[in-house]
C-alpha positions in Angstrom: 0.0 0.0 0.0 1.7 3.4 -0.9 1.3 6.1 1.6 -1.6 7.7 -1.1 -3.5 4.6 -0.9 -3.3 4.9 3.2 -4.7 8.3 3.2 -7.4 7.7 0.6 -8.3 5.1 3.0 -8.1 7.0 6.1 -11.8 7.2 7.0 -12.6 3.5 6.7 -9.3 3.0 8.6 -10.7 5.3 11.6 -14.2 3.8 11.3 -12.5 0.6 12.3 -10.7 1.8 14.8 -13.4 3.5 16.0 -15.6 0.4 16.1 -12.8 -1.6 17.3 -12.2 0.3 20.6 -15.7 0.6 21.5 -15.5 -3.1 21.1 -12.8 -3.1 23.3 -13.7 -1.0 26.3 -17.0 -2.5 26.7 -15.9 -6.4 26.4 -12.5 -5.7 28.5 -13.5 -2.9 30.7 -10.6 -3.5 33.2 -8.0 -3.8 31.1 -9.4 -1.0 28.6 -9.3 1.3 31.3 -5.6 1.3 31.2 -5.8 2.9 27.7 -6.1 6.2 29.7 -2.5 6.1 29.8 -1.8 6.2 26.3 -3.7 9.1 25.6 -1.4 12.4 26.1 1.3 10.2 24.5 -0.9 8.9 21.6 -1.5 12.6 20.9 2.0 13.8 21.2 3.1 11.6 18.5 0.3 11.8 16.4 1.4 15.9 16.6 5.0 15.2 16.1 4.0 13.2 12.8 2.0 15.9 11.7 4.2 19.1 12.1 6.7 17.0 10.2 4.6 17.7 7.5 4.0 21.3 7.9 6.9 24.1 6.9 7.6 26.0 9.7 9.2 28.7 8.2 6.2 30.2 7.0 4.2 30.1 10.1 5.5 34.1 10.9 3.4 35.0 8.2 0.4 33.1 8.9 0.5 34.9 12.1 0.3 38.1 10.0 -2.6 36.9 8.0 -5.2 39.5 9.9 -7.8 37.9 7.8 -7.5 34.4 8.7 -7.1 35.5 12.4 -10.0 37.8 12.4 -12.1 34.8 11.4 -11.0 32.5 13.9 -11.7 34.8 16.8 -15.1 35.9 15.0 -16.3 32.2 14.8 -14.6 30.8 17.9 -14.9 33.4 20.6 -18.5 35.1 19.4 -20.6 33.2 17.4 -19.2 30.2 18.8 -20.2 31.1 22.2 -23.9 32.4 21.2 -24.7 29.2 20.2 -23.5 27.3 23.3 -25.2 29.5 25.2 -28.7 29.3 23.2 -27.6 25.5 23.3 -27.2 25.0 26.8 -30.2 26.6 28.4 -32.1 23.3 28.6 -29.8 22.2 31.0 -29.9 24.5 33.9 -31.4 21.9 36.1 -28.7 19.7 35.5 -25.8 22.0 37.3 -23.4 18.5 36.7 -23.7 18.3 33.0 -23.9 22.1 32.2 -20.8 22.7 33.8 -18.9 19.8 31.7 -20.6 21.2 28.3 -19.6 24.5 29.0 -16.4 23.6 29.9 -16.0 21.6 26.8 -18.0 23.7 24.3 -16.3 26.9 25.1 -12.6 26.1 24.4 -11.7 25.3 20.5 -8.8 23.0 20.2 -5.1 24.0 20.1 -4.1 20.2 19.2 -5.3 17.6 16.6 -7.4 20.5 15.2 -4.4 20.5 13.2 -4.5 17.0 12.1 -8.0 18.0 11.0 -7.6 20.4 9.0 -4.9 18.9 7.0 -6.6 16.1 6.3 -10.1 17.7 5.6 -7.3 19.5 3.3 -7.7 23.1 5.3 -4.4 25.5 5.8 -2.5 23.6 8.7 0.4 25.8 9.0 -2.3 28.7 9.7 -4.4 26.4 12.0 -0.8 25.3 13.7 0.5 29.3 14.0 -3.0 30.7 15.4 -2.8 27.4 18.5 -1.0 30.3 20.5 -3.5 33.1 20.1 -6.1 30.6 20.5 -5.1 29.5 23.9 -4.7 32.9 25.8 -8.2 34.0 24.5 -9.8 31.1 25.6 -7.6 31.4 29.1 -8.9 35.1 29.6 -12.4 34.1 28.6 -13.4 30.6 30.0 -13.8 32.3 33.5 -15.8 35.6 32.3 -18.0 33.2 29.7 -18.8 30.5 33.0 -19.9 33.5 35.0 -22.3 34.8 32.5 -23.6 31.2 31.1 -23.3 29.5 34.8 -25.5 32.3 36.9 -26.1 30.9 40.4 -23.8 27.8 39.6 -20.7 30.3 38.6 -19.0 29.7 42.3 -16.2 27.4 40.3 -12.8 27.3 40.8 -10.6 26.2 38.0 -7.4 26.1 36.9 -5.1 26.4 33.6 -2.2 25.0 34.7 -4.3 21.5 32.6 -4.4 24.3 29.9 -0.9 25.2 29.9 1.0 21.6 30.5 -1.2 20.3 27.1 0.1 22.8 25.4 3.5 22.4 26.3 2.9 18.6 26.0 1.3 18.4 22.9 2.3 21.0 20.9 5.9 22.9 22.0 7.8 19.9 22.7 6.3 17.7 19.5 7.1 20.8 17.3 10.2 21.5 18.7 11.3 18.0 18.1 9.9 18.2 14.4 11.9 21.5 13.3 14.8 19.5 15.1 14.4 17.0 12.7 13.6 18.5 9.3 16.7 20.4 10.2 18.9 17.3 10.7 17.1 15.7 7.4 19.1 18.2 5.7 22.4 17.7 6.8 21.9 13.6 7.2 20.4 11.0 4.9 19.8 8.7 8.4 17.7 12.1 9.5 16.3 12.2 6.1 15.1 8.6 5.8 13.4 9.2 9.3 12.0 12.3 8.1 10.6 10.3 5.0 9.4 7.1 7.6 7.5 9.7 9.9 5.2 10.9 6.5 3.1 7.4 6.7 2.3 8.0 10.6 -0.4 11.0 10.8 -3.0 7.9 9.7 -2.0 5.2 12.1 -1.0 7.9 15.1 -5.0 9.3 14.5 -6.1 5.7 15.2 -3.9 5.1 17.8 -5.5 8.3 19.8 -8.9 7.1 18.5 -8.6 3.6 20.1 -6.8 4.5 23.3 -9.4 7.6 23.9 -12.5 5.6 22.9 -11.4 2.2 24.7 -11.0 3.7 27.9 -13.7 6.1 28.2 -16.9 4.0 26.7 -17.7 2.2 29.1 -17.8 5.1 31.8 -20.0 6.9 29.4 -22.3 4.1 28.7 -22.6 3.4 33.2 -24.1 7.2 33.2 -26.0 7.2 30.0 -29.3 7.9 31.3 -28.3 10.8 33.3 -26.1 12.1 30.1 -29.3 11.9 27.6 -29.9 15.7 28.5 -26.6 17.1 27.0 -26.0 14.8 24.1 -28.8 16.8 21.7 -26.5 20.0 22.5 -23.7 17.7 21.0 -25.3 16.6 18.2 -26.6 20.7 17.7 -23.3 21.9 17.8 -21.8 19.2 15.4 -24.1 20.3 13.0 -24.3 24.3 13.6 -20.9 24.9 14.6 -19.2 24.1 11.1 -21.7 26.4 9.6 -20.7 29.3 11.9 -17.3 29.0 10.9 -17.8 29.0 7.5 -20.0 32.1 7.7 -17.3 34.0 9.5 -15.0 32.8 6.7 -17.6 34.6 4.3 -17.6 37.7 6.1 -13.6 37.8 5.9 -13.7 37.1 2.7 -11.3 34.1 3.2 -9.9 31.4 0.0 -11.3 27.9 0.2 -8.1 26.1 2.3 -8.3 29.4 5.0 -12.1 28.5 4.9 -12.1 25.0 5.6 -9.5 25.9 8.4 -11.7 27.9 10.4 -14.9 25.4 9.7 -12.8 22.6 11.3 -11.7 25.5 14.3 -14.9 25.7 15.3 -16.1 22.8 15.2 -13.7 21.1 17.0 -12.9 21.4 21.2 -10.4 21.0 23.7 -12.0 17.8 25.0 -9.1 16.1 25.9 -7.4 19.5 27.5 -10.2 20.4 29.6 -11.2 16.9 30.9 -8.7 17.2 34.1 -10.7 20.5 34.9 -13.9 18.7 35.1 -12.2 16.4 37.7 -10.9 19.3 39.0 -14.7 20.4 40.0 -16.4 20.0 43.7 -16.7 16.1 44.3 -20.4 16.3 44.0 -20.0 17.7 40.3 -16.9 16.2 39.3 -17.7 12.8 38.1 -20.8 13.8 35.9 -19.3 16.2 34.3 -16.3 14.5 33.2 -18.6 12.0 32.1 -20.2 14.9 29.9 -16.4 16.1 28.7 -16.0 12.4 27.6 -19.5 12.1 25.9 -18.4 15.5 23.6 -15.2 13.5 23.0 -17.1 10.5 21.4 -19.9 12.5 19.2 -17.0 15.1 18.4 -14.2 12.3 16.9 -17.4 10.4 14.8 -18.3 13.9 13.5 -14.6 14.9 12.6 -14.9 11.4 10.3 -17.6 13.1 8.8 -16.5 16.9 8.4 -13.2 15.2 6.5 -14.7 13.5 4.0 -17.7 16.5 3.6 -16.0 19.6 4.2 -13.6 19.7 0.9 -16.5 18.7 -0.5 -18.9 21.7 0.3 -16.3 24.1 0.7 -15.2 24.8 -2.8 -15.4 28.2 -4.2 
């Protein structure tokens, strides 16, 4: 199979995996549980893989691309946040579950976003330069967006040192090792033949995550179930109207079809994984349901992305 074939492949491949980790977790719960584990270091590689792929040297001027930037914050930080609070109103008398959407639904991803978007062919050298800018605006505005959303229930304390460790975890030290080695490619044919080895992972590092994410968290999702009915309409809401918004606020900037696509998949996509330890982070008599919420998002949000990267070149054309 040549590495073309592998990434015309890619969704049945994750379908699989998909399907194969549920399989998992709920036959070997014990041992699936484990897969926790591998999570932070299923992503980590899966980032290295991809930034190999992506020239850095151009990332300075993505930063300057006003445009593209003006977009993101548009769709992530204002329209974004009108619909998950339109969204979230039916579930003011479920404190537990409110607080893990909100938590989950307010913060757009500053990890495999990236993977995304390059493979639902988006810009991923802008998506990879705006990761910065998109996690102090979500830091300054995750407390003032609780208060206002939260009311009564806003008495939370949280913290970004979860916020701060993923993103030195899954996207500094990744990078830093990928410019590291593109570099050394240059000089060394050993560094170059690793360099060349590393372009067939992005696929089998995406499954990885999917598996070791998917296996351990099912069956805690499926335990709670009934009491998670409430929140998993929002999901499926925002998995369809979130996309949308982005790709308005890409109309309104005016933005070319790969910029376009890269804010669609912005928005869309959330910090699941990141903000999970701040749900367990929450009063004990919140905690465990709305981790179980954080988790729920996770699921509905890595089955849509199989989705959006087959449909969004697709529909995004012109």
């Amino acid at each position: 199979m040549t590495r073309e074939q592998l990434e015309t492949h890619q969704t049945s491949i994750y379908f699989a995996a998909v399907l194969a980790a549920m399989a998992f977790g709920l036959l070997a719960t014990d041992t699936a549980r484990h897969l926790q584990a591998l999570v932070t270091p299923a992503i980590a590689v899966l980032m290295y893989a991809m930034f190999l792929q992506i020239p850095f040297l151009d990332l300075r001027q993505g930063l300057g691309n006003r445009r593209f930037m003006g977009a993101l914050l548009l769709a992530n930080f204002v329209l974004v946040p009108l619909l998950v609070w339109l969204g979230t109103r039916g579930l003011v008398d479920h404190p537990a579950i409110l607080i893990g959407a909100l938590l989950v639904l307010l913060t757009p991803c500053i990890d495999y976003v990236v993977v995304f978007t390059h493979l639902g062919k988006g810009d991923a050298r802008l998506t990879l330069a705006a990761t910065p800018v998109l996690l102090l605006v979500q830091l300054m505005l995750l407390p003032v967006y609780l208060a206002v959303m939260l009311g009564n229930n806003s008495e939370v304390t949280l913290s970004i040192a979860p916020f701060v460790e993923a993103f030195v975890l899954l996207i500094v030290l990744p990078m830093i090792l990928a410019v590291l080695t593109s570099a050394s490619a240059r000089r060394s044919l050993a560094a170059a033949a690793w360099n060349d080895a590393w372009a067939w992972m992005p696929v089998p590092a995406m499954a990885l995550v999917l598996v070791a994410v998917i296996g351990s968290q099912i069956a805690v999702v499926l335990r709670d179930f009934d009491r998670l009915l409430p929140v998993v309409p929002v999901y499926l809401g925002f998995m369809l109207l979130a996309p949308v918004l982005g790709l308005v606020s890409a109309k309104l900037f005016r933005l070319p079809v790969a910029e376009a696509r890269s804010v669609t998949f912005s928005a869309a996509t959330r910090n699941s994984l990141v903000v999970l330890p701040l749900a367990l982070a929450l009063p004990e008599d919140l905690r465990g349901l709305a981790a179980a919420a954080v988790i729920t998002q996770t699921l509905v949000e890595l089955v849509s992305e199989l989705i959006y990267v087959r449909l969004v070149p697709t529909l995004i054309r012109t």
